[in-house]
N, C-alpha and C positions, 0 to 999 in steps of 0.2 A: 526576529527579522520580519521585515514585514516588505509588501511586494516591492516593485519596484521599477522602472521603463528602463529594462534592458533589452537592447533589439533582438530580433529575431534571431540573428545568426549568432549571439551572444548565451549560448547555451553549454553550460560548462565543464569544461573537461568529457564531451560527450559522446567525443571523437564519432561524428554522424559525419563525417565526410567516408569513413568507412563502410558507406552502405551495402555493399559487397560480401561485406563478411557479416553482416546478419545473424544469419543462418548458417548451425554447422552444419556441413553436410548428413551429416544422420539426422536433423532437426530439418531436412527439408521441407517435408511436408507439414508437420505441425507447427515448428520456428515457436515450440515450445520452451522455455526453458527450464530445466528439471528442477524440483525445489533440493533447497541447503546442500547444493553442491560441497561447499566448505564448513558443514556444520560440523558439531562434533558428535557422539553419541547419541541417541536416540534416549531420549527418556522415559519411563514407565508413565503409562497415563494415567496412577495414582499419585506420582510426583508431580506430573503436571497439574491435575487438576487442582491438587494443592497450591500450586506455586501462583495458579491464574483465583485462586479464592484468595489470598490473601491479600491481591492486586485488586481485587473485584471490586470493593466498596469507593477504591480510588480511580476506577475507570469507567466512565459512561460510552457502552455500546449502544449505537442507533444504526440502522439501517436504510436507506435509501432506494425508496420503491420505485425504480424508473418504468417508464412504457414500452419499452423493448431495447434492445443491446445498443442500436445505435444512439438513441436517447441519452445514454449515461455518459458520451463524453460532452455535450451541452451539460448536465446534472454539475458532470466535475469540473466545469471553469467556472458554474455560479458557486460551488461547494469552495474552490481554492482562491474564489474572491471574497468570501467570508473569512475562511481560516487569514489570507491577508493582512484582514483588520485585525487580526489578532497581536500582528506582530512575532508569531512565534512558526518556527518552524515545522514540516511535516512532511513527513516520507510515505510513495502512495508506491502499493505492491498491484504490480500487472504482470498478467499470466506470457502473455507473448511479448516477445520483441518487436514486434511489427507494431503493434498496438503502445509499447511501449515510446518508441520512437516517435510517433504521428501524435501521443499528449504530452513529452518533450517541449515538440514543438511546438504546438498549438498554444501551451502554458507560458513559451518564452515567447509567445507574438500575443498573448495578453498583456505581456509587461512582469512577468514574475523571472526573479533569479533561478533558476532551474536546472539542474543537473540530472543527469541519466547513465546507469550503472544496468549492463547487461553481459551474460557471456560470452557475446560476439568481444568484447574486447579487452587489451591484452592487461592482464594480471597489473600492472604498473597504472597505466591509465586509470583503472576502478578505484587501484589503493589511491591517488592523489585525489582522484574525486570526492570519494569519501572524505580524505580527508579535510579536503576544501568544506565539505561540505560541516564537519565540525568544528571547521573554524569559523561558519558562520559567513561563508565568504554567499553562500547559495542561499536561496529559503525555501524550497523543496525539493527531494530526493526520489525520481521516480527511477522504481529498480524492477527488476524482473524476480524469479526464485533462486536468488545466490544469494542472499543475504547470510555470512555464518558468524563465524568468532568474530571476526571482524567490527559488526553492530554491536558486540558488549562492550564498546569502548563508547557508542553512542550515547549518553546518557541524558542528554538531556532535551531530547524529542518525547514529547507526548500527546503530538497528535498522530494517528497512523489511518492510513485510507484504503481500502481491501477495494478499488478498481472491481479487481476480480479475485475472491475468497479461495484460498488453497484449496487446491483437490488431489488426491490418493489418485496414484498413476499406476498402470502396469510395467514397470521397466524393462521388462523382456518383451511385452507385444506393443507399449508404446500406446495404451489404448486407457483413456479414462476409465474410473471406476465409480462414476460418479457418488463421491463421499468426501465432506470436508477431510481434509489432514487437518487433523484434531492435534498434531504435535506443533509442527506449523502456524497454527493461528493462538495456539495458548502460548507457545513461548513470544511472539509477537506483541502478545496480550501483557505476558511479562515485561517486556521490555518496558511500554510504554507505562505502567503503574510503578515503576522503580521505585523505592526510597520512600513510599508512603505518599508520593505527587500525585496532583488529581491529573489524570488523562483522556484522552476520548479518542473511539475506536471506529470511526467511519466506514460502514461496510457496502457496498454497491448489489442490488440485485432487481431484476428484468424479466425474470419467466419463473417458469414454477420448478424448475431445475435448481437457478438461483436461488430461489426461497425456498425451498429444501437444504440446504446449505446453513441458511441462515437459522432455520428449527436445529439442525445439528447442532450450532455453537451453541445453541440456547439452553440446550439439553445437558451437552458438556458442563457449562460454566451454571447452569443449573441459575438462571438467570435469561428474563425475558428481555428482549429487546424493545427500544423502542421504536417504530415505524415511526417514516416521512417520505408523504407523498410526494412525488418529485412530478408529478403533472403540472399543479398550480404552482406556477414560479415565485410570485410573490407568499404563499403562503408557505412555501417551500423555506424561502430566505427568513424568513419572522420564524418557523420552527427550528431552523439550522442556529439559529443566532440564540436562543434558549436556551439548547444545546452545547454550544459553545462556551457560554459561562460560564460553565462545570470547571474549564481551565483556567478562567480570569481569574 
């Protein structure tokens, strides 16, 4: 798929006329949403780490070193004008809903097909979207942390955008712990190297929080990333475009 001038308000199946229910009310304050709501079992992280080794040689992880949080969503519309040209689709993972909503829109008043998938809405809505979204009808997927069974039908996405990189939550006090979720980002990781495809793993970070995060996956997958400075914009776009070939 590749982008394309659809208006603003042509944002799909996003149900953002909803803006009300956002936030559940236990998510008031954070308007977090919790990850794999609908996943299934939790896997051993020596299955995992296998499962993302075997994926490895067919997925180029890079990282995007923005100037601070508010920087990276400027980063992500030079980033999803690149992927663009690709012609192929790509599904980008952000942590909030509010955040998630506000690059929605912004990506569908660039001109790209765009679709948005969060827990504020209702179980029917997310399933058509999605599935719109496999039928090619969208060309990017921006979802919050619900992504579960559902995505193993996805197969044929292999670009994926970590916004913001999962993080290990306290579910009773609702308070970060700040550590990547290591299950989270390698089945992710799974995803996108399916079948032996070559894929790329675009991961977003801004402070030294963030890039703690991005040493964690490095650690895991036992495999360095590559950095890109996301200050100089042109030399940004010439290293992002590099990059990118990995899937051509």
């Amino acid at each position: 798929m590749q982008s394309d001038t659809t208006p603003p308000s042509a944002i799909t199946e996003s149900s953002l006329e909803n803006r009300g229910k956002d936030i559940d009310p236990k998510d008031s304050e954070s308007g977090i949403d919790e990850p794999n709501l609908e996943a299934g079992p939790t896997a051993s992280i020596s299955d995992l780490t296998f499962d993302a080794q075997s994926s490895l040689s067919d997925t180029k992880q890079i990282y995007m070193d923005c100037k601070d949080e508010e920087a990276k969503y400027g980063v992500l519309v030079r980033v999803c004008k690149l992927i663009g040209e690709t012609q192929k689709q790509s599904i980008i993972y952000i942590q909030s809903r509010q955040a998630a909503i506000r690059i929605a829109e912004m990506l569908s008043q660039e001109g790209h097909k765009t679709a948005l998938v969060h827990s504020g809405q209702p179980f029917a809505d997310r399933d058509h979207t999605i599935f719109s979204f496999r039928r090619g009808d969208t060309s990017i997927l921006v979802i919050t942390n619900i992504e579960g069974r559902v995505f193993d039908n996805i197969i044929h996405v292999n670009i994926m955008v970590h916004f913001d990189l999962p993080v290990s939550r306290n579910m009773s006090e609702r308070l970060p712990l700040d550590k990547l979720d290591f299950t989270t980002y390698m089945q992710r990781m799974g995803r996108a190297g399916r079948f032996g495809r070559n894929a790329i793993m675009i991961n977003f970070a801004h402070d030294e929080k963030s890039r703690q995060y991005i040493h964690e996956a490095e650690e895991i997958v036992l495999s360095k990333m590559d950095r890109i400075s996301a200050v100089d914009g042109d030399t940004m776009d010439e290293d992002l475009k590099k990059a990118l070939r990995h899937i051509s």
